[in-house]
Each structure stands twice: as structure tokens, then as C-alpha cells.
C-alpha positions in Angstrom: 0.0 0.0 0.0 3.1 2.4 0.9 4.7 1.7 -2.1 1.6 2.4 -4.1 1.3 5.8 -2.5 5.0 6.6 -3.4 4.6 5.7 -6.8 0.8 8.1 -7.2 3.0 11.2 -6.1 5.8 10.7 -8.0 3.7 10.7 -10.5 1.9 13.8 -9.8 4.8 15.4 -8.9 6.4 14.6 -12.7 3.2 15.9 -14.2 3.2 19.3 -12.5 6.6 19.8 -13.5 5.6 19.1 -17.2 2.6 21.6 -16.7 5.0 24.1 -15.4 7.2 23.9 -18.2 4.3 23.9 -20.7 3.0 27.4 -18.7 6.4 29.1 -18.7 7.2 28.4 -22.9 3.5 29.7 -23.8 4.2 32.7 -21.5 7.3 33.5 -23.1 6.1 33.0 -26.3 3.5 35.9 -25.4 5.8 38.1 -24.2 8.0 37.4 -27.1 5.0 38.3 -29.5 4.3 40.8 -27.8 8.2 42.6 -27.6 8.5 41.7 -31.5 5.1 43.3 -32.3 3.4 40.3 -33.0 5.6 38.5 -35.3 4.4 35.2 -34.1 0.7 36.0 -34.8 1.7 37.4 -38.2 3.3 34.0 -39.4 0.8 31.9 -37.7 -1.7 34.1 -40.2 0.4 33.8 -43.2 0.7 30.2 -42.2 -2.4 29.7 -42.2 -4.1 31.8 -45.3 -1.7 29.6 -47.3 -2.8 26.7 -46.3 -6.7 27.4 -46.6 -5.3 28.4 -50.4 -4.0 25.7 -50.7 -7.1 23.8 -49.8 -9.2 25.6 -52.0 -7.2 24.5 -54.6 -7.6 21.3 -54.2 -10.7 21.2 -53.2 -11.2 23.2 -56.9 -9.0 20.5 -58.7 -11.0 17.3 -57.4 -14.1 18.7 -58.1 -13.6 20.1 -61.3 -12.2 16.2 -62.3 -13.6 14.4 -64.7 -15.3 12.2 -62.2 -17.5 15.0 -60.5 -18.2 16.8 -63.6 -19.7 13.7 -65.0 -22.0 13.8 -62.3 -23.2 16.9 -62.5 -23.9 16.2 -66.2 -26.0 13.4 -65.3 -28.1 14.8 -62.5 -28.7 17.4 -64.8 -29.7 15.1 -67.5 -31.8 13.0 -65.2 -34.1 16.2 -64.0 -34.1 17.1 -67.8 -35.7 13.8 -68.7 -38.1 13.9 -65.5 -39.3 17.1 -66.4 -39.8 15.9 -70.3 -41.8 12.6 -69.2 -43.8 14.5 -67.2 -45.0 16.2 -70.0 -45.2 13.5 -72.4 -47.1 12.1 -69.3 -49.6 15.3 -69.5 -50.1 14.7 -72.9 -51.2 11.3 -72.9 -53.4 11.7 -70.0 -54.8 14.7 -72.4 -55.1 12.4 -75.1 -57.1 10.1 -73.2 -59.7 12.1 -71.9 -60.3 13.4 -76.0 -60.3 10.0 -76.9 -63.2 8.7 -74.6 -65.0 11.6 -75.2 -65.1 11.5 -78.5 -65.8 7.7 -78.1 -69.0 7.9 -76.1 -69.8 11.0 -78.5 -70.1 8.6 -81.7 -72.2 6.8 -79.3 -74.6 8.8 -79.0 -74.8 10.1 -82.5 -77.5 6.6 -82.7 -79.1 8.0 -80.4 -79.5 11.4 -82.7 -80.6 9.4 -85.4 -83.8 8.1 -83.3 -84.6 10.5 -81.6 -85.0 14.3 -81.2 -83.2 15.9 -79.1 -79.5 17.1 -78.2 -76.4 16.1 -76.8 -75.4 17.4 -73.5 -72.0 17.3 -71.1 -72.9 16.5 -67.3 -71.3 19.7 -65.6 -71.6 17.9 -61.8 -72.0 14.2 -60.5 -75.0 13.0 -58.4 -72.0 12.3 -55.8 -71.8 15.9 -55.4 -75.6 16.2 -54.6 -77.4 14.6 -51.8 -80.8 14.9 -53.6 -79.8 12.2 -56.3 -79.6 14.9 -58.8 -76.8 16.5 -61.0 -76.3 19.0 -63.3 -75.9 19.5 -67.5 -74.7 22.1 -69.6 -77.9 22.6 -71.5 -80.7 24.5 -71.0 -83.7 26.9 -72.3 -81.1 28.1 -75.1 -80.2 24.9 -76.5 -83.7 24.5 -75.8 -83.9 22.3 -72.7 -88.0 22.1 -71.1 -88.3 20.7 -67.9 -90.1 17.3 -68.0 -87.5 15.8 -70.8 -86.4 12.3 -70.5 -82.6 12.1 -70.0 -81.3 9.0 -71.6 -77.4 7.1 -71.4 -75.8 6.2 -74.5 -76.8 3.4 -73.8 -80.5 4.5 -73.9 -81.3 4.2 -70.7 -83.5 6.6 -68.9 -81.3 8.0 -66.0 -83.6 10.8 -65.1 -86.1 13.8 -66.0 -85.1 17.0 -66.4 -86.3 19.4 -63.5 -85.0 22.6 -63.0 -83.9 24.8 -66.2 -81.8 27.7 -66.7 -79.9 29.9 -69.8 -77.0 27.6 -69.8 -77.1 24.6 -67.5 -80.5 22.6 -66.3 -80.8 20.4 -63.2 -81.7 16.6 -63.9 -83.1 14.1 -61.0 -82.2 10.6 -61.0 -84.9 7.9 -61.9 -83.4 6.2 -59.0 -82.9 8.9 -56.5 -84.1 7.4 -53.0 -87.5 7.2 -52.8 -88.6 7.5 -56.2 -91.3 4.8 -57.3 -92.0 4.1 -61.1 -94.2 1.8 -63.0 -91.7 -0.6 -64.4 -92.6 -3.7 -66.4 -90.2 -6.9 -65.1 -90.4 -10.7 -66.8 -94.0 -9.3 -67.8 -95.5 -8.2 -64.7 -96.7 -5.0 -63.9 -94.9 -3.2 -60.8 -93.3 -0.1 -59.2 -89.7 0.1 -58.8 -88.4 2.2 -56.1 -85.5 4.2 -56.3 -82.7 3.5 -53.4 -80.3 5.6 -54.9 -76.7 5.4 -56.2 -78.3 4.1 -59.4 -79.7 1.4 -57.7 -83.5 0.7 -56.9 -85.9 -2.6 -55.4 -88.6 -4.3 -56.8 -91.8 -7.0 -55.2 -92.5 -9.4 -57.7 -94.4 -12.4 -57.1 -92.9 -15.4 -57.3 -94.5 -17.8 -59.2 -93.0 -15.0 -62.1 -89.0 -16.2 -63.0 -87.0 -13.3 -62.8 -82.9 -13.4 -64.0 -80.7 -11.4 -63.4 -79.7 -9.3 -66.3 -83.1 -9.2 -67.3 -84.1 -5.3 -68.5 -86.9 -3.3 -66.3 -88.9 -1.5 -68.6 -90.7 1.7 -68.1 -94.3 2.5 -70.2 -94.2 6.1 -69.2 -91.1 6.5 -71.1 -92.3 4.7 -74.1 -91.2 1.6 -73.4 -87.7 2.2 -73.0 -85.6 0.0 -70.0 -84.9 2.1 -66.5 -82.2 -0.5 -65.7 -81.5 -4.2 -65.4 -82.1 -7.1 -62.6 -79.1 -7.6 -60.8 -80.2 -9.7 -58.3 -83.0 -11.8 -56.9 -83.9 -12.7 -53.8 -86.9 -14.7 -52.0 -88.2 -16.5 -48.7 -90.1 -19.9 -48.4 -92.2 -18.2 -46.1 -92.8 -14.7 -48.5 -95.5 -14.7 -51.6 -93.7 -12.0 -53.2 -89.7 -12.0 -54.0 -87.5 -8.7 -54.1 -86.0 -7.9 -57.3 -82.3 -5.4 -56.8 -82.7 -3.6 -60.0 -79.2 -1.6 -61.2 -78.4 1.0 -63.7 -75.9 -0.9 -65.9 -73.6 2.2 -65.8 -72.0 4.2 -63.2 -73.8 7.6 -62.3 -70.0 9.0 -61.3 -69.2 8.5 -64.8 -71.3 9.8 -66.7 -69.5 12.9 -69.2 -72.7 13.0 -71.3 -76.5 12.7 -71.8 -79.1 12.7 -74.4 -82.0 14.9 -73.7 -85.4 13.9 -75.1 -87.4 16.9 -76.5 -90.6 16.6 -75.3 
């Protein structure tokens, strides 16, 4: 334990020394600087300045090489060709929305062979109204009356036209919740009522065989189809079996109408 004491201050001893010595060089190194008028601090400056120009240089050197330069070239290439897909992108995206217009526009053109009326754009979806009804950019100058049957392209009656202005007219869905229409299905007589979302319900009884796919047909409208059975559905216990009837297009979708002239 003695001996281990010994040794410890030794030790301590040793290192002030050391730290003495270090104090009394950077003191007179001050003082020097300080009786020279700072000739120290001036070459320590000097000293320094050449070699953060030095650094620069070489900094300047490697990345001016080849290496770096190539890949500025590329990353300036790269946002070059982003930037030019995107707009190829743009276009084709344009180019797609003309196309299925025009598509569903020859379409309808049957339509104008058939029957009198015109050809109108849907301006808002029934998902923007909670009334089941949307908007088209017809009205009394196109002419557009309220009471006109709206038909798809696919000539089926989607709704009546109720409210009319200059430019645009208001249409309400043939299956806006609630609705009920005299519809003809498998050859009996009944009312379809709307549930909305292009989708209405149906009692038929069931001795009558209903598939699906088979088309509801509406008298009032001159015997054009409202929709199509999607689905059929009946208890043991129930005289009378329910019949899911479906618009067999998407009201979301719709870009365009034909409106009957009355």
C-alpha cells in the first residue's frame, strides 16, 4: 500500500513539473510576440491563409475532375428527362380524356338518329348532390324544357329534367331514393323504387321467373328499360320476392346525356 502511495505522487509530482514547463514556454512566447510586435501571430496568419489556399485549390481540382463533372452532367440530365416525361405524361393523360369523349360522343350520334333531341356534357355528379340529382350544360337556349327524359348512351332513362336555366338545367335521377316508377319486369306489372346510387328494389311475385340481367322496362317512357335485374332474392315463407334492379352504368361517370325533347 506504501509503495503504491509513493509511486501516485511521484507521479503527480512529474506531471506538474511538465505543466509548469508547458505554462512558462506559452508565456514567453507571449511576451515574445508581444516585444517583436506580434511576429508570431503574423506568421501563424500567413501560415495559415496559405494553407486554406491551398485547400481551396484542391478542393477546386477534385471537383472540377472528370469524375465529379460527370456527375453533375448526369443529375442534370436525369431532371431534364423527368421534367420531359412528365410532360409527355400530361399529354397522354390529355389524349385520353379526348379520346373517350369522342368515343362515347359517336355513341350517342344513334341516339340522334332516333330520336329528337340534343347532346349534352354533365357539368356535376350525383355524388356531389345529396338529392340524387346532377347538373348539365344545357338549358332553355339549347332548348332544354323541364319534363325531358334524360337518356345514357346506352338508352337508358337515367332521369327527368327538372330545374332549367340559360346555360345549365338540373336533372333528377330515376333512382334517387324514394322515387317509385311503374316498371314492367319478366311481364308483370310493378313499381320500382328508387334506393339511390343508381340502384332501386322491386316486389315481384314469385310464381314469375326473374334473372338477373333481365331489363326493367318503363311505359311512361315509351317503353324504353330504366335499368337491369341484378339480383334476386326470395323466402319460403314470402309470396312476393325482391327484385335489386341496377343501372348498368356508373352515375359518377357519366360525361354525357341525351335529352329527349318533349
Amino acid at each position: 500500500m506504501a509503495e503504491f502511495s509513493h509511486r501516485s505522487l511521484h507521479g503527480a509530482t512529474a506531471g506538474r513539473r511538465r505543466l509548469l514547463a508547458v505554462t512558462v514556454l506559452v508565456v514567453g512566447l507571449l511576451v515574445f510576440d508581444t516585444l517583436s510586435g506580434g511576429i508570431l501571430r503574423s506568421g501563424v496568419r500567413s501560415f495559415s491563409a496559405r494553407v486554406w489556399t491551398s485547400s481551396a485549390h484542391m478542393r477546386e481540382a477534385v471537383t472540377s475532375g472528370g469524375y465529379f463533372v460527370r456527375q453533375r452532367t448526369l443529375a442534370t440530365e436525369n431532371l431534364a428527362l423527368k421534367d420531359e416525361l412528365a410532360q409527355y405524361r400530361e399529354k397522354a393523360a390529355g389524349y385520353d380524356v379526348l379520346y373517350q369523349e369522342n368515343m362515347q360522343l359517336r355513341t350517342m350520334l344513334h341516339l340522334a338518329d332516333k330520336h329528337q333531341g340534343i347532346t349534352a356534357p354533365v357539368v356535376s355528379s350525383t355524388g356531389s348532390s345529396p338529392y340524387g340529382t346532377f347538373l348539365i350544360g344545357a338549358g332553355t337556349n339549347d332548348p332544354v324544357r323541364e319534363g325531358d327524359v334524360v337518356l345514357t348512351d346506352g338508352d337508358f332513362v337515367v332521369g327527368l329534367v327538372t330545374d332549367v336555366l340559360g346555360r345549365t338545367s338540373a336533372v333528377r335521377a330515376l333512382f334517387s331514393a324514394g322515387v317509385q316508377t311503374d316498371v314492367i319486369i319478366a311481364g308483370a306489372a310493378v313499381t320500382a323504387v328508387g334506393d339511390g346510387g343508381g340502384n332501386a328494389h322491386a316486389s315481384v311475385p314469385r310464381g314469375i321467373v326473374v334473372h338477373e340481367g333481365d331489363a326493367v322496362i318503363a311505359g311512361i317512357y315509351g317503353g324504353r328499360a330504366i335499368g337491369v335485374v341484378g339480383k334476386v332474392e326470395s323466402a319460403p315463407t314470402s309470396a312476393d320476392q325482391t327484385v335489386y334492379i341496377r343501372l348498368p352504368v356508373d352515375l359518377s361517370s357519366l360525361r354525357y346525356v341525351y335529352i329527349l325533347h318533349s
